[in-house]
N, C-alpha and C positions, 0 to 999 in steps of 0.2 A: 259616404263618410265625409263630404265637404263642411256639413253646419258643426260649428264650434261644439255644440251639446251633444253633438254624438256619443263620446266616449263618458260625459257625464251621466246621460241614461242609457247608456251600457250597464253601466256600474247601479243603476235604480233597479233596471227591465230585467236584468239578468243575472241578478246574486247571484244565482248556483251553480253558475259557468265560471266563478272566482276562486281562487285558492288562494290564500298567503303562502309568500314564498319562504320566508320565515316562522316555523310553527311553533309554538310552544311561548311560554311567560318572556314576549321579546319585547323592546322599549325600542321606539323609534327607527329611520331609513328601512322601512320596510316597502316590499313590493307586493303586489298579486298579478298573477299568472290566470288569464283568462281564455277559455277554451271554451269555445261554441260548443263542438263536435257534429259543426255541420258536416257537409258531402267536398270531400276535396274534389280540383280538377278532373282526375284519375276516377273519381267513380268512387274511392273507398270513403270510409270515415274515418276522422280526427279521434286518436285512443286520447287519452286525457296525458300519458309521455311522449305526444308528437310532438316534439319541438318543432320542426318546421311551421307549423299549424300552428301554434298557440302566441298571444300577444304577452308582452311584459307592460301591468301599467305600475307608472311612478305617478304619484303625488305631492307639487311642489305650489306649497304657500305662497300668496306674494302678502308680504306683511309693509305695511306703507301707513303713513299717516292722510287720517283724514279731516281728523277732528283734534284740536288743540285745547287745554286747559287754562283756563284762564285763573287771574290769582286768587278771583272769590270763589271758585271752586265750579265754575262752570265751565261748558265745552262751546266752544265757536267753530263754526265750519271753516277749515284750510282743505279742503275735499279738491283743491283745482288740481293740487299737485297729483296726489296718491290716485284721482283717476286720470289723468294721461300715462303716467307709469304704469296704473293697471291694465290699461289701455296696450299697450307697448307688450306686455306679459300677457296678455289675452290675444293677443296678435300673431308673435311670435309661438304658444303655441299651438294653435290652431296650422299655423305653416305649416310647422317638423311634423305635426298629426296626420296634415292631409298632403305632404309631399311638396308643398306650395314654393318655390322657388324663385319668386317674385321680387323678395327681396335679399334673400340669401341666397345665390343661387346652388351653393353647394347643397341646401337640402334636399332638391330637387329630385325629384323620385327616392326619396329615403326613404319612402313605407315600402317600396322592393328590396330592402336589402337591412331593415332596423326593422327588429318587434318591438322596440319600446315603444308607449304613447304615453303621455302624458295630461293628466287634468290637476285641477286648483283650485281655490278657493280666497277671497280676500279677508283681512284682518287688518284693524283700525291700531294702529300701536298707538295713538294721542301724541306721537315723538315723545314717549318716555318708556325709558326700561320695566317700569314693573308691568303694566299690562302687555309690552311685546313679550315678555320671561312668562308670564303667565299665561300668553295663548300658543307659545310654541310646548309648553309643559304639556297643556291639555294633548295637545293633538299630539304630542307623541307616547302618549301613556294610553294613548285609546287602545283598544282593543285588536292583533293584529288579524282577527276573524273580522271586523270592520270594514264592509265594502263601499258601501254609500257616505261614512266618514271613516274612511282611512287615515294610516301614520303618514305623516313624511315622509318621502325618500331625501329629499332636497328641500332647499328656502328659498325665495326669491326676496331680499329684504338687507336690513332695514336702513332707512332714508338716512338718519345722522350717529357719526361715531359717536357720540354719548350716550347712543341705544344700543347702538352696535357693537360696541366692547363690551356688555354685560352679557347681550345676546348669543354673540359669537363663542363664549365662552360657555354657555351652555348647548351650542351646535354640536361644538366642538366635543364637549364631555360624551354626546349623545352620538357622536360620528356622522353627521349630518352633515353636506355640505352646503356652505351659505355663500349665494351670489349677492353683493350690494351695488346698487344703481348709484349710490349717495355718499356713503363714509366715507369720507376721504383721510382721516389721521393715521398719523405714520405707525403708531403705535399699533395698528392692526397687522401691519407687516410682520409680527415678532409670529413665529409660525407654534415656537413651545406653546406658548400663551393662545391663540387663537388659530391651528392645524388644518382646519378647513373654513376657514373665511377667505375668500373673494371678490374683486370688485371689477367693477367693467369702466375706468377710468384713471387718473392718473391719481396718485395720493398727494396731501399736501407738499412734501418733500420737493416734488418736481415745478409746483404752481408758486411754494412760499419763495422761491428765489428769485423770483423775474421780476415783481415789484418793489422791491429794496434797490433793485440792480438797475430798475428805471429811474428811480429818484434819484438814484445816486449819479448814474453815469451821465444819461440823457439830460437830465433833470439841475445836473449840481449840487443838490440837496445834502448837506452834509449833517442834519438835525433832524427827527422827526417822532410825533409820537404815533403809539399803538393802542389804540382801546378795543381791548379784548373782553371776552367772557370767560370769566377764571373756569368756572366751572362745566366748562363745556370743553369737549375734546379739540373739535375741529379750531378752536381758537388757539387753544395751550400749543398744539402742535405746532399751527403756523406763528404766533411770537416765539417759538422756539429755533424755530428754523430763522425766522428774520433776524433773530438777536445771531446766530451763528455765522448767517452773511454780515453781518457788522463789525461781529468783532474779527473777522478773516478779510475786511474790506474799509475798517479807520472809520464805521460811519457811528453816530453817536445815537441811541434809540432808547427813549421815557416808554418803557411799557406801563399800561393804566389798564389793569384789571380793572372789570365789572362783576358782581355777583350778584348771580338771578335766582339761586341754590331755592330761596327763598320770597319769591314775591316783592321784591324791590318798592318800597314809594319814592315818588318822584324825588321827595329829598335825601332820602337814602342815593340814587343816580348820581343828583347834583354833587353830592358830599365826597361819592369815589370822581367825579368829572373834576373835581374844585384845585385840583393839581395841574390840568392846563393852565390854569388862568395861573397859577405860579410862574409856568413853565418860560411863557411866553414866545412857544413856538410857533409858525407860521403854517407847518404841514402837516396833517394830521390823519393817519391812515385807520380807519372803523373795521375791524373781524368780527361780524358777526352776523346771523341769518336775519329774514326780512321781518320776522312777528318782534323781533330787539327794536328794529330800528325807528318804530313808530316813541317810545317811550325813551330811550337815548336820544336822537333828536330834539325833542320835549324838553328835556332837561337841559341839554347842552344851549339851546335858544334860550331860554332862562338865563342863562349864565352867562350872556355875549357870545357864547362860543361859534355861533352856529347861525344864519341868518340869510 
């Protein structure tokens, strides 16, 4: 039971050893309960209610970006990211599956004493909500008699809060729980609003304070601006937070929205950047992810700003 594929062609080889654990017209987190009913130690057989004897498998998505849209309508490979992190999820569970304690070492003989295992599948969300809302739909409305594509039990996913506030909100509806390696806005913390969303990092909250707090203190910096991406979360949240160290800390902060909502040209960029050059501030702090920074750049060189 060491090679990662094991429990995947369990689940090919051996349909009729699967039972859904939820029967009837169910929507999503669903499990099946698989029973050999080989020869236990003892000489007897595994009845089809031997708990002892029978596995529980979960099925957990990693949903990651791998391919990005571009403004003419086409897709460009960003694949570095979404396979190391699937990389990371195909790692981890192959560990808990085979007891591997290598790097965790608390799993360490967990298949003596856990049935669950678990397998997965990847899914390209392009970093935008409607295709992640429409591959997590699919897969939880399959069929819960579905062995070779089963529901969900869980998500592993998705990379940026502006996916992930849409997402998590249909986990959520669906009773799913959702781990994210990436979202960091604070606005997922609200629990009414998103009940089973999760992350394995720290949220903006904790990260947007320590660079105002450099400028300012370290630094002396009593002026500065913020060019944001209005319409993305990860940004809104941290000039939120900066503007909150400011005004609780005398410092004085030009926030300068961006909006990409819509496919930006370069002069559109120029026209929202065209208030530094009013501003004529010296420090100037950029929130935004690294597919912005090629065309912000661009513009702002244009404009003297940048050089």
């Amino acid at each position: 039971m060491s090679a990662y594929s094991f429990y995947d062609d369990l689940r090919v080889n051996e349909t009729e050893n699967f039972q859904p654990i939820f029967i009837g017209n169910h929507v999503g987190r669903n499990l099946h309960r698989y029973d050999s009913g080989e020869e236990q130690q003892d000489g007897g057989s595994a009845s089809a209610g031997d708990e002892d004897f029978a596995l529980v498998m979960c099925h957990v998505p990693v949903f990651m970006r791998y391919t990005l849209m571009r403004g003419d309508g086409n897709l460009t490979d960003t694949s570095d990211v979404g396979y190391g992190a699937s990389a990371a999820a195909l790692m981890a569970i192959e560990h808990w599956n085979s007891g591997n304690g290598v790097v965790v070492k608390e799993i360490e003989g967990m298949t003596q004493s856990c049935k669950v295992r678990f397998t997965t599948e990847i899914f390209d969300t392009q970093a935008r909500a409607i295709p992640a809302v429409k591959g997590i739909a699919e897969m939880m409305t399959r069929s819960p008699n579905s062995v070779i594509k089963p529901q969900p039990c869980a998500v592993v996913g998705t990379e940026y809060s502006s996916v992930s506030g849409k997402f998590a909100t249909v986990t959520g509806v669906y009773d799913l729980l959702q781990v994210s390696p990436g979202a960091s806005s604070d606005v997922l913390d609200n629990k009414d609003a998103y009940p089973l969303f999760s992350r394995t990092h720290p949220s903006d909250r904790a990260t947007a304070k320590l660079l105002p707090n450099f400028m300012n203190v370290v630094m002396n910096v009593q002026k500065l601006a913020v060019v944001f991406v209005a319409d993305d979360g990860f940004g809104l949240s941290y000039i939120n937070f900066i503007l909150d160290y400011a005004e609780e800390n005398g410092l004085n902060i030009l926030p300068v929205p961006l909006n990409f909502q819509h496919a930006p040209t370069k002069e559109d960029i120029k026209g929202e950047l065209k208030v530094l050059l009013d501003s004529k501030l010296n420090y100037v702090i950029g929130v935004f992810f690294r597919d912005k920074y090629a065309p912000i750049m661009e513009a702002a060189g244009e404009l003297g700003l940048a050089g």
